[in-house]
N, CA, C and O atoms as CSV, one atom per row, in Angstrom:
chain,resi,resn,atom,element,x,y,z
A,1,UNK,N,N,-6.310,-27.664,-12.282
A,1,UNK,CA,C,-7.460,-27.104,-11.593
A,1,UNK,C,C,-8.698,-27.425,-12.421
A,1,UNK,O,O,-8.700,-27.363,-13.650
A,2,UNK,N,N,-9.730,-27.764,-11.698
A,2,UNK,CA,C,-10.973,-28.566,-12.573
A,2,UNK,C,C,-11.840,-27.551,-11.713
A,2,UNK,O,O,-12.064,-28.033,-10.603
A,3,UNK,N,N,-12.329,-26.443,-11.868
A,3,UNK,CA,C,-12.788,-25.669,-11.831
A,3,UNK,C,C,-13.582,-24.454,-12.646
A,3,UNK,O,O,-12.857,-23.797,-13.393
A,4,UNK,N,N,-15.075,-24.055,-12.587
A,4,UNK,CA,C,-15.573,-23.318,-13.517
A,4,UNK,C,C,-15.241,-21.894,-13.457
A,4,UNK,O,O,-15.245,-21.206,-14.477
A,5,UNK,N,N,-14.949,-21.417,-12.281
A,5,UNK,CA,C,-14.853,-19.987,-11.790
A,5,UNK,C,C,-13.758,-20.179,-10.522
A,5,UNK,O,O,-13.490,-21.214,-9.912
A,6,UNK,N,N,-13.309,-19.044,-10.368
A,6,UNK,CA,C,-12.010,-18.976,-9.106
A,6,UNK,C,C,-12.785,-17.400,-8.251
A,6,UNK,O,O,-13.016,-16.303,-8.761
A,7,UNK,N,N,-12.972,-17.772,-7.134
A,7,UNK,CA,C,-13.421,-16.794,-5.964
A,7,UNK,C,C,-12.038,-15.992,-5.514
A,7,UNK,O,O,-10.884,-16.229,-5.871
A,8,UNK,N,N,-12.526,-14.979,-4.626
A,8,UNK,CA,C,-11.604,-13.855,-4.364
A,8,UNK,C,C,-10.536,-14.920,-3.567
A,8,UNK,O,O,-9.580,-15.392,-4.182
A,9,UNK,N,N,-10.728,-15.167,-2.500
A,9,UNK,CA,C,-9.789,-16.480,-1.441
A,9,UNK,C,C,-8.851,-17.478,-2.389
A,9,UNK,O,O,-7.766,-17.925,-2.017
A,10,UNK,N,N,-9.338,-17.691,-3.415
A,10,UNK,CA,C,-8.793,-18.411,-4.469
A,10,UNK,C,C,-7.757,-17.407,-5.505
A,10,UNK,O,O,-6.666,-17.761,-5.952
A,11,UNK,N,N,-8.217,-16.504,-5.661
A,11,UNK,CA,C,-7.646,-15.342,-6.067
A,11,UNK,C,C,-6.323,-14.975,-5.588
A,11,UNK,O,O,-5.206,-15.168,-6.068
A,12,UNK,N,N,-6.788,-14.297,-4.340
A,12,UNK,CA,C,-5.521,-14.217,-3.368
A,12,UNK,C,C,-4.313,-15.250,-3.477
A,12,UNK,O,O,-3.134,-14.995,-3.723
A,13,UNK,N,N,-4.793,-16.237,-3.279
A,13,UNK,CA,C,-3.729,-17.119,-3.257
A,13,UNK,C,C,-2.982,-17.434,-4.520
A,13,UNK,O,O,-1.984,-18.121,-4.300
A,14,UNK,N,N,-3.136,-17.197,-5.498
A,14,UNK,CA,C,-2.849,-17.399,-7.038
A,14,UNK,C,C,-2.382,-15.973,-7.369
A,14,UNK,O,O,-1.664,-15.936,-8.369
A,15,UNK,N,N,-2.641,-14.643,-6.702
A,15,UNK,CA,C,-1.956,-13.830,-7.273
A,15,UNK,C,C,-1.139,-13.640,-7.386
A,15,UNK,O,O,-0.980,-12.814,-8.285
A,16,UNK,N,N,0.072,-14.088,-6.740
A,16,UNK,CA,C,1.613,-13.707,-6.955
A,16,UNK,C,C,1.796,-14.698,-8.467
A,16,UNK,O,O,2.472,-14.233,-9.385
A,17,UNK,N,N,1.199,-15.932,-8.590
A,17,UNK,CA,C,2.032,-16.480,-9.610
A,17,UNK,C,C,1.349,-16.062,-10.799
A,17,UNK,O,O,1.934,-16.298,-11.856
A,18,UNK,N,N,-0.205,-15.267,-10.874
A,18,UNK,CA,C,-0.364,-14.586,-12.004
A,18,UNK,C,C,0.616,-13.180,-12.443
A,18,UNK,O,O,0.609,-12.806,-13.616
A,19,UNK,N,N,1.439,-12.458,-11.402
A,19,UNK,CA,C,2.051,-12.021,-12.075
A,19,UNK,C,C,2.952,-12.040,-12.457
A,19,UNK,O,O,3.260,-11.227,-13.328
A,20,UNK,N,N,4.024,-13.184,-11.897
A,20,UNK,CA,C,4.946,-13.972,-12.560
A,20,UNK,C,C,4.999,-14.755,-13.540
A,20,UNK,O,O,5.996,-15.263,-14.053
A,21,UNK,N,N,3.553,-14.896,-13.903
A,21,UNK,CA,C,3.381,-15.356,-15.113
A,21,UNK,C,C,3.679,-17.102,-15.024
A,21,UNK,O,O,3.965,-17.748,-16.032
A,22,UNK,N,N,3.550,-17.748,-13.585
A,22,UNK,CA,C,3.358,-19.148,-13.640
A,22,UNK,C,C,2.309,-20.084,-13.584
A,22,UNK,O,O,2.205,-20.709,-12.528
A,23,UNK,N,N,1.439,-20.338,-14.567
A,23,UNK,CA,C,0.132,-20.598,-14.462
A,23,UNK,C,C,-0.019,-21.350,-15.486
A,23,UNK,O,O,0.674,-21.050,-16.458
A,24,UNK,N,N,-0.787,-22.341,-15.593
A,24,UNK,CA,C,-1.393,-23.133,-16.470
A,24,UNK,C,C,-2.394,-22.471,-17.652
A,24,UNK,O,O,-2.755,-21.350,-17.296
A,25,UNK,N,N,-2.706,-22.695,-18.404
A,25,UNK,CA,C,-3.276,-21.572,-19.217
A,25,UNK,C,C,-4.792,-21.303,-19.063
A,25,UNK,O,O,-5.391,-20.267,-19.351
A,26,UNK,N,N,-5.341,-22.572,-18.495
A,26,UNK,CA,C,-6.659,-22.756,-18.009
A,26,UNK,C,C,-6.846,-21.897,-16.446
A,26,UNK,O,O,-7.841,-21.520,-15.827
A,27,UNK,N,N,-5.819,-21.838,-16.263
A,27,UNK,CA,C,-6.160,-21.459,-14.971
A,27,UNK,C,C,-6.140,-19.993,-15.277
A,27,UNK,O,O,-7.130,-19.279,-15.114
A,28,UNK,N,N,-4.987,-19.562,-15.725
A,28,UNK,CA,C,-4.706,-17.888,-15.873
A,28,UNK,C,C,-6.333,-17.410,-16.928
A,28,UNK,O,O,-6.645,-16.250,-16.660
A,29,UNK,N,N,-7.231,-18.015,-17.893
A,29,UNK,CA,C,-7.992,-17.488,-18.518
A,29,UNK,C,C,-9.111,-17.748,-17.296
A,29,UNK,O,O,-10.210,-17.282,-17.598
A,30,UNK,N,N,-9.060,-18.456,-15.853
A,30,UNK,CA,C,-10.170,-18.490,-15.358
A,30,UNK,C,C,-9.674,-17.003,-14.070
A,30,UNK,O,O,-10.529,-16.240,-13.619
A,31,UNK,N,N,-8.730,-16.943,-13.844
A,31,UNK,CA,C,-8.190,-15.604,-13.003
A,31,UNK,C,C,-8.470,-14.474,-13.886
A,31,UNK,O,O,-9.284,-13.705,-13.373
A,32,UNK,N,N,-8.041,-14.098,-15.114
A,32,UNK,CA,C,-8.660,-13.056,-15.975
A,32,UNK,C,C,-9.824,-12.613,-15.851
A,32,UNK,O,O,-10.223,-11.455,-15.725
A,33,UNK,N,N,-10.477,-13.784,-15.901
A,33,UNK,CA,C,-12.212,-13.823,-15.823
A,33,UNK,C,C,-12.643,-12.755,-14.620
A,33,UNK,O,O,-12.936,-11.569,-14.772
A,34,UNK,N,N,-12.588,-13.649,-13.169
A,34,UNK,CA,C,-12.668,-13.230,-12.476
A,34,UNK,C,C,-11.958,-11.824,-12.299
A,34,UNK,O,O,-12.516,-10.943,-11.645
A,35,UNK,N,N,-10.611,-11.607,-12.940
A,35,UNK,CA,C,-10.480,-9.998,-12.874
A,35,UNK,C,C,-10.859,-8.742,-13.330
A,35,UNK,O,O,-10.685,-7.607,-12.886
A,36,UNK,N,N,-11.525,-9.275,-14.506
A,36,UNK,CA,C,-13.278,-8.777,-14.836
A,36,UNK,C,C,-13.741,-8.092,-14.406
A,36,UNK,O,O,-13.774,-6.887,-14.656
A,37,UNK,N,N,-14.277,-8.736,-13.559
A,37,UNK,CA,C,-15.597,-8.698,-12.969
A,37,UNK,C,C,-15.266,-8.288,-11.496
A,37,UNK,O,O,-16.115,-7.746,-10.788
A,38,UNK,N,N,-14.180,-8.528,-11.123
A,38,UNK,CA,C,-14.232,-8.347,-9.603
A,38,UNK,C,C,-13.104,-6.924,-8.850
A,38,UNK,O,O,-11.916,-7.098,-8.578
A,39,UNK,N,N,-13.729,-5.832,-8.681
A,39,UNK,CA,C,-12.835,-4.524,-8.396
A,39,UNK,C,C,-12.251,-4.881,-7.083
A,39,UNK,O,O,-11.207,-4.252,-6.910
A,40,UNK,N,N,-12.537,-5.631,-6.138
A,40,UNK,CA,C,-11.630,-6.053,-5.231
A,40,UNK,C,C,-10.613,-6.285,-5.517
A,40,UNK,O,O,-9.702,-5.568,-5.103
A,41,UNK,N,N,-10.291,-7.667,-6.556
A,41,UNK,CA,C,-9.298,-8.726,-6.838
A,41,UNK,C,C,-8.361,-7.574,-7.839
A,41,UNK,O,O,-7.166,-7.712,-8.100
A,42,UNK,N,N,-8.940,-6.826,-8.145
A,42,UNK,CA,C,-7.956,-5.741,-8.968
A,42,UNK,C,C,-7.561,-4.981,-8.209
A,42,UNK,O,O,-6.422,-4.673,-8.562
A,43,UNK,N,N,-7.950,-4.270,-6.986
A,43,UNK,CA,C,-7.084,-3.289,-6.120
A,43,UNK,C,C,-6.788,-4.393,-5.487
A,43,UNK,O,O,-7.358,-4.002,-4.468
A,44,UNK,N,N,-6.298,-5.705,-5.102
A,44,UNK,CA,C,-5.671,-6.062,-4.503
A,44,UNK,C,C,-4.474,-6.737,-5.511
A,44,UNK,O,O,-3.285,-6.824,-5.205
A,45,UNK,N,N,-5.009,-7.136,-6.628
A,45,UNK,CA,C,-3.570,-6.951,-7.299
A,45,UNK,C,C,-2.672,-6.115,-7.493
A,45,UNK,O,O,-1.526,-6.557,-7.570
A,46,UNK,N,N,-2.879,-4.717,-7.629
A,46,UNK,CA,C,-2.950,-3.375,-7.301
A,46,UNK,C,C,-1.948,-3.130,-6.716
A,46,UNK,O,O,-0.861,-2.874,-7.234
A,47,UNK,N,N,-2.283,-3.197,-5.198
A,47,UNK,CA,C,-1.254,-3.684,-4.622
A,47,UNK,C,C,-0.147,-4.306,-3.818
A,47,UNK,O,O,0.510,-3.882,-2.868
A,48,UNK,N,N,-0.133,-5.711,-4.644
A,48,UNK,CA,C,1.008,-6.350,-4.939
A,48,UNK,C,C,2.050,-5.537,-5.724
A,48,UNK,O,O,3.104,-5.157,-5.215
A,49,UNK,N,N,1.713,-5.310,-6.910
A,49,UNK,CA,C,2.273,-4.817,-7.594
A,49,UNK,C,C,3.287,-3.011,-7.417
A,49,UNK,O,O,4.366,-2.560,-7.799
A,50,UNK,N,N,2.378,-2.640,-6.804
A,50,UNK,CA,C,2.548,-1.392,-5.419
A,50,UNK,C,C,3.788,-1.465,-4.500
A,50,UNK,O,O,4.705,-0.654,-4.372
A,51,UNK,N,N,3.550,-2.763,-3.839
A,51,UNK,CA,C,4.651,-3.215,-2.795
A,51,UNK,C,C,5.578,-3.623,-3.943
A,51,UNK,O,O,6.652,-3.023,-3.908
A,52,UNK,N,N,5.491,-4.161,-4.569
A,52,UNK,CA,C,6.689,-5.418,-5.275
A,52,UNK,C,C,7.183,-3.855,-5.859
A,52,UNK,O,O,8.357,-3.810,-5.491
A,53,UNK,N,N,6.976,-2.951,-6.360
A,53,UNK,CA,C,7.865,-2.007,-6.782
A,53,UNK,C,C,8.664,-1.135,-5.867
A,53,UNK,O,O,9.894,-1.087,-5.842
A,54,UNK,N,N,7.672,-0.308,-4.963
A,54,UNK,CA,C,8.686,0.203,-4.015
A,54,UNK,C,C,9.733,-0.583,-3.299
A,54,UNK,O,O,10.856,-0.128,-3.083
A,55,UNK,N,N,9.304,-1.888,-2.903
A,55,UNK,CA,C,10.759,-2.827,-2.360
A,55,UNK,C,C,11.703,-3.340,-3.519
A,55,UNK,O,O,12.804,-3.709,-3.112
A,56,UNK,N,N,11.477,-3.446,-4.997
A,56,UNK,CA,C,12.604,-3.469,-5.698
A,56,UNK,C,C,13.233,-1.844,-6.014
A,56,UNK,O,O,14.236,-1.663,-6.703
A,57,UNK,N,N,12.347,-0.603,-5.298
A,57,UNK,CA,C,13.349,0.603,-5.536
A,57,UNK,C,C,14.085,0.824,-4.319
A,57,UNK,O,O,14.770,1.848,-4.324
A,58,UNK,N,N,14.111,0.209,-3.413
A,58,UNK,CA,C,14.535,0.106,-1.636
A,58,UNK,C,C,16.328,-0.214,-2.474
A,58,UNK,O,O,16.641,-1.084,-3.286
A,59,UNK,N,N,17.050,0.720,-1.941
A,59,UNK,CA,C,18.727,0.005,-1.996
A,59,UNK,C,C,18.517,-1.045,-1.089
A,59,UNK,O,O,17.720,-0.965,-0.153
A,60,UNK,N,N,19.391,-2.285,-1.405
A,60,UNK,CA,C,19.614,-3.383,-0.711
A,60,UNK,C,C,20.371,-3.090,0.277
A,60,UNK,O,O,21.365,-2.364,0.241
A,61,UNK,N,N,19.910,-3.663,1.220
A,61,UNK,CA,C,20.795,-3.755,2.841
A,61,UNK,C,C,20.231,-5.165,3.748
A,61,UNK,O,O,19.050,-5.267,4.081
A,62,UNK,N,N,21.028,-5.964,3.999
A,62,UNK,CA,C,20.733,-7.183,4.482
A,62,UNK,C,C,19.941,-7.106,5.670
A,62,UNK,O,O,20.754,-7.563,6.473
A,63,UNK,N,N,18.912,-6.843,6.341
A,63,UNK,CA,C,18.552,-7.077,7.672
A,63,UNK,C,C,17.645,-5.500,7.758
A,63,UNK,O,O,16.809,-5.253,8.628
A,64,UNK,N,N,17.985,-4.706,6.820
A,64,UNK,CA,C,17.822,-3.294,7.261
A,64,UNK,C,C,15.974,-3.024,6.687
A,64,UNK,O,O,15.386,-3.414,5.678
A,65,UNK,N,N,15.507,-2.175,7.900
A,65,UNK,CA,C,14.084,-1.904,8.144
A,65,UNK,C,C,13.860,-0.751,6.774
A,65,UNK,O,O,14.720,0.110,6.593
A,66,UNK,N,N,12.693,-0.834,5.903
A,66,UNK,CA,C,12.209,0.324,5.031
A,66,UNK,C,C,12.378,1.342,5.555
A,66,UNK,O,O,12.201,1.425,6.770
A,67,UNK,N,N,12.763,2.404,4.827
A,67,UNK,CA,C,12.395,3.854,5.340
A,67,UNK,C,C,11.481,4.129,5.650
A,67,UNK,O,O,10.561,3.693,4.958
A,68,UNK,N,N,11.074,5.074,6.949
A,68,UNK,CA,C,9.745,5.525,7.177
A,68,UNK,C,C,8.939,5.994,6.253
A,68,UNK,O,O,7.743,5.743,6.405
A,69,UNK,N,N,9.457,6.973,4.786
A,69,UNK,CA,C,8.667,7.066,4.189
A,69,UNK,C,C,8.575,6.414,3.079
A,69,UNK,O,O,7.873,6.881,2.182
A,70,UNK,N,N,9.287,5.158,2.896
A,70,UNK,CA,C,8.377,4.265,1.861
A,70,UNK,C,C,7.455,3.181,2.859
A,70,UNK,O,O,6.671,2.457,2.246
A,71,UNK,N,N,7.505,3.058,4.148
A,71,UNK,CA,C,6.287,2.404,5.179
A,71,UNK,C,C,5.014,3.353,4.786
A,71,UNK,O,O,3.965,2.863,4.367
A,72,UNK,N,N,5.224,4.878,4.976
A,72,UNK,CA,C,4.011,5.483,4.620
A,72,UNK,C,C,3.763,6.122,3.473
A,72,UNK,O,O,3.123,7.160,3.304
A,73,UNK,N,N,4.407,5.316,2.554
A,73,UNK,CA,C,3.775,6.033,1.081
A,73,UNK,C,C,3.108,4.212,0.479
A,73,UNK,O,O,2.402,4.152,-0.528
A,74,UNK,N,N,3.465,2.976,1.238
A,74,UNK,CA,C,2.703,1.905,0.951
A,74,UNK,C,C,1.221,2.025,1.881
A,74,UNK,O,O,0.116,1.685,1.460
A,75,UNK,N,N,1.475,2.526,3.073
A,75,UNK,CA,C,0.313,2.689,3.853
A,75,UNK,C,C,-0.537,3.532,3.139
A,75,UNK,O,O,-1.738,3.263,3.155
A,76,UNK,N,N,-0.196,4.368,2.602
A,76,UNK,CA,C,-1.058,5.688,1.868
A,76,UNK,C,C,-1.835,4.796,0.853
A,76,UNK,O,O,-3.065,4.797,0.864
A,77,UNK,N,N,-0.939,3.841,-0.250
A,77,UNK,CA,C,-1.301,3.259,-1.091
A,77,UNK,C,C,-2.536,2.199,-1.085
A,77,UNK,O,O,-3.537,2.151,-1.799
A,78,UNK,N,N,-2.162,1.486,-0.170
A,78,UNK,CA,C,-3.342,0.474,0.166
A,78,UNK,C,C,-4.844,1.359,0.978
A,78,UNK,O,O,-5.983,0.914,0.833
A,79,UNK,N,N,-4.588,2.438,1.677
A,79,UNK,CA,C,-5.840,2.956,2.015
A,79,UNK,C,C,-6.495,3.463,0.883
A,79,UNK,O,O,-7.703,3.494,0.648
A,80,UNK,N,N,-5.427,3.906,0.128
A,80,UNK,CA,C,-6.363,4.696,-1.325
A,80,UNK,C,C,-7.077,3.492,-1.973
A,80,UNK,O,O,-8.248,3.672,-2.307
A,81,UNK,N,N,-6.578,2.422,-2.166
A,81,UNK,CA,C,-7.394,1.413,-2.682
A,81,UNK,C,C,-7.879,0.597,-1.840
A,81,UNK,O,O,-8.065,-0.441,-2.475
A,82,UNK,N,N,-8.292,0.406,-0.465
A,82,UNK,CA,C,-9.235,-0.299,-0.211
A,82,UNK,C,C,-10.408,0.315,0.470
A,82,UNK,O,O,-11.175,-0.284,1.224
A,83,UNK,N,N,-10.496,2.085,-0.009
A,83,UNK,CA,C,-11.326,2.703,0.691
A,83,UNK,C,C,-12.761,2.134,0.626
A,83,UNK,O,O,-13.419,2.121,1.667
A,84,UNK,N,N,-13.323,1.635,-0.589
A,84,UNK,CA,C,-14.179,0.732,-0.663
A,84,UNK,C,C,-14.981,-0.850,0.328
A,84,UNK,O,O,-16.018,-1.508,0.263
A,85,UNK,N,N,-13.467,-0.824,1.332
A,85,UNK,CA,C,-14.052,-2.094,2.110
A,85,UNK,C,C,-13.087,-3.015,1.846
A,85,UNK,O,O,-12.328,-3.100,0.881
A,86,UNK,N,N,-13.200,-3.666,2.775
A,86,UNK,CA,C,-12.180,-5.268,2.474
A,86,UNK,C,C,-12.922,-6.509,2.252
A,86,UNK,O,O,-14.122,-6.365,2.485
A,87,UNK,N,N,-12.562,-7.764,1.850
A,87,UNK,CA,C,-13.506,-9.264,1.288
A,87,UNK,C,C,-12.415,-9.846,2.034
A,87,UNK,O,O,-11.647,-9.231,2.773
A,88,UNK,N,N,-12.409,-11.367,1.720
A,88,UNK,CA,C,-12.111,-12.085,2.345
A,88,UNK,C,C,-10.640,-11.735,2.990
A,88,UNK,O,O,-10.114,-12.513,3.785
């Protein structure tokens, strides 16, 4: 990536592998940056991280729908953090 700065849209798309930790090193110190500075790109990492936990506490069942109340304790989650508004 030959880039000075990374925007929220750019963000988004790079967040799953910043927290997997697959990133070039130039790139992950230019996502840092931007996570800085930008309270969007942090409640939306937020949650990722939000979802990615309650579905690794979900017992496994092949095909089988979330419980209603982990649907509305992620719904709860994301309104608490995007009460501020949504970006791209």
């Amino acid at each position: 990536m030959s880039v000075d700065e990374i925007v929220c849209r750019e963000f988004a798309e790079l967040a799953t592998d910043y927290l997997d930790g697959a990133m070039p090193d130039e790139t992950l110190e230019l996502v840092e940056e931007h996570l800085a500075m930008c309270d969007w790109c942090r409640g939306y990492l937020h949650q990722i991280e939000t979802t990615a936990r309650v579905v690794a506490a979900e017992p496994e069942a092949p095909g089988a729908e979330p419980a209603p109340e982990t649907i509305d304790g992620l719904v709860a989650a994301f309104r608490a953090t995007t009460k501020g508004g949504s970006k791209p």
